[in-house]
C-alpha positions as CSV (number, residue, x, y, z in Angstrom):
1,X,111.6,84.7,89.3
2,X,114.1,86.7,91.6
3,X,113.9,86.0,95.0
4,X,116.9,88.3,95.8
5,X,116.2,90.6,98.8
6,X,118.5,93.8,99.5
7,X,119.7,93.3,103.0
8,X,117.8,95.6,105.8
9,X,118.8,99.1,106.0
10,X,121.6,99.4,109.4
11,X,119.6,101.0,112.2
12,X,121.1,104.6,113.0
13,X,122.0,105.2,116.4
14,X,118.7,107.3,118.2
15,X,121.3,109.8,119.7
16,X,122.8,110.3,115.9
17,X,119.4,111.8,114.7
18,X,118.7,113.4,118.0
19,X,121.8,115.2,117.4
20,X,121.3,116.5,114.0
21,X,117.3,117.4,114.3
22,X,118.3,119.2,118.1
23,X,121.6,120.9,115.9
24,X,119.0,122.2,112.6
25,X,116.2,123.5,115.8
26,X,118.9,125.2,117.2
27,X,119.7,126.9,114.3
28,X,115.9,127.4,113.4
29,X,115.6,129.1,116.7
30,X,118.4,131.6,116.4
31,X,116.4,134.8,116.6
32,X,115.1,133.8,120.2
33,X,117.9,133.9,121.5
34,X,116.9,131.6,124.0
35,X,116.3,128.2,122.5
36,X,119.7,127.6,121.1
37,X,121.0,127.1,123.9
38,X,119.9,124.1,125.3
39,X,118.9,123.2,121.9
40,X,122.6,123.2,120.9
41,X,123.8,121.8,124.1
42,X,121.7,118.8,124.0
43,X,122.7,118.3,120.8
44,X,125.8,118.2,121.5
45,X,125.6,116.2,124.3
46,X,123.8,113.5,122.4
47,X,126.3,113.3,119.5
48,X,129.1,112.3,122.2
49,X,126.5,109.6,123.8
50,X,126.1,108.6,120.1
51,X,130.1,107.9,120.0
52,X,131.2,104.5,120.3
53,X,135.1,103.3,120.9
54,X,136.6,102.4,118.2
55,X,134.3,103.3,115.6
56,X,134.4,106.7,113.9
57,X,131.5,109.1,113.7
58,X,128.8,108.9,110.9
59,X,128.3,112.1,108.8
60,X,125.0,112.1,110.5
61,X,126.7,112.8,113.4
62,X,129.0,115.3,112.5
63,X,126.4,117.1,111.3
64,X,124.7,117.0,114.4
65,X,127.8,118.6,116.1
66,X,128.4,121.1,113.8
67,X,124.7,123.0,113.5
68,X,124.7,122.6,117.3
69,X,127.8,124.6,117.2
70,X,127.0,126.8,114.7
71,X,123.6,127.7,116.9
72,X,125.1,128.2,120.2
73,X,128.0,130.1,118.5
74,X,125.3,132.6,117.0
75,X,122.9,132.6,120.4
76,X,126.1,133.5,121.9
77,X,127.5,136.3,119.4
78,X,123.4,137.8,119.8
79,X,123.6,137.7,123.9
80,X,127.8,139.5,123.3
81,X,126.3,142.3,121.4
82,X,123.2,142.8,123.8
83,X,125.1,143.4,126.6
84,X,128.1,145.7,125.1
85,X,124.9,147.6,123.6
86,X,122.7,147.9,126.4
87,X,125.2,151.1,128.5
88,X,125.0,152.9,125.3
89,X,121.5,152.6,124.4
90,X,120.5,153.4,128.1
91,X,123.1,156.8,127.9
92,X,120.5,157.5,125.1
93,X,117.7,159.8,125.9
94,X,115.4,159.0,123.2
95,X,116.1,156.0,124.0
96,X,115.2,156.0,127.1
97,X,112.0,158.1,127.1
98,X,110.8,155.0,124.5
99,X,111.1,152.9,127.4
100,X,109.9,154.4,129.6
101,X,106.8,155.3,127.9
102,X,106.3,152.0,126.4
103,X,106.6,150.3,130.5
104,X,104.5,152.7,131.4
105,X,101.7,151.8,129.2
106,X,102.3,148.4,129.8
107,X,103.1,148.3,133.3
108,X,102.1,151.8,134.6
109,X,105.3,153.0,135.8
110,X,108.3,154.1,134.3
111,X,111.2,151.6,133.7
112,X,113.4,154.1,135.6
113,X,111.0,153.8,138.6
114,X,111.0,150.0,138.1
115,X,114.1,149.2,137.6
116,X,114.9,151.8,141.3
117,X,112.7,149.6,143.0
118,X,114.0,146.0,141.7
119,X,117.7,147.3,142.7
120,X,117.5,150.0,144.5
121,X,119.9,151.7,142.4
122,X,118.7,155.1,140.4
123,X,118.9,154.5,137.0
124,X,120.2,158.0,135.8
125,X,123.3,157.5,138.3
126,X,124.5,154.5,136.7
127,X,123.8,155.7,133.1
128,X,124.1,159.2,133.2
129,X,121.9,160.4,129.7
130,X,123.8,162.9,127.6
């Protein structure tokens, strides 16, 4: 009979697998927009607690960094072309009459009357439609 016994897997560090699973949701999440962001910087955050001195990290880890990265890099990039889009598309009249109709029939006023009386600032001076 063999009584020979393979030795115990080693226990992975908690903040190694909370690193990776928090780097893949952030990834996951991408088209919210919204999620990646803590998503990412938690996982982040949790691959440095996972760090010990004078040991190097595990692929596991790594890993963990680099979808984290990868998913607040694209949440980013997604917010960056939102924001450089949103004078154009407001300058547009189509546009514009969309939302307007749509806030309308969700919210019964016009987004250019909503948006006057959240900032009291007339949407048509700061965006001027063609």
């Amino acid at each position: 009979m063999d009584y020979r016994q393979t030795p115990p897997a080693a226990r992975r560090n908690p903040f190694t697998v909370a690193s990776l699973i928090l780097g893949i949701c952030s990834l996951a999440t991408v088209c919210t927009a919204i999620l990646p962001l803590p998503l990412g910087a938690l996982g982040i955050l949790f691959a440095v607690l996972s760090y010990r001195k004078g040991r190097s990290m595990d692929t596991m880890t790594l890993a963990g960094i680099a979808t984290s990265c990868v998913g607040l890099a694209f949440s980013v990039l997604i917010y960056g072309m939102v924001f450089a889009m949103m004078p154009s598309m407001l300058r547009d009249p189509e546009y514009r009459d969309m939302l307007n109709r749509y806030s309308e029939s969700m919210y019964g006023e016009s987004y250019d009357d909503l948006f006057e009386r959240a900032y009291g600032v007339d949407l048509d001076e700061l965006f001027p439609t063609e």
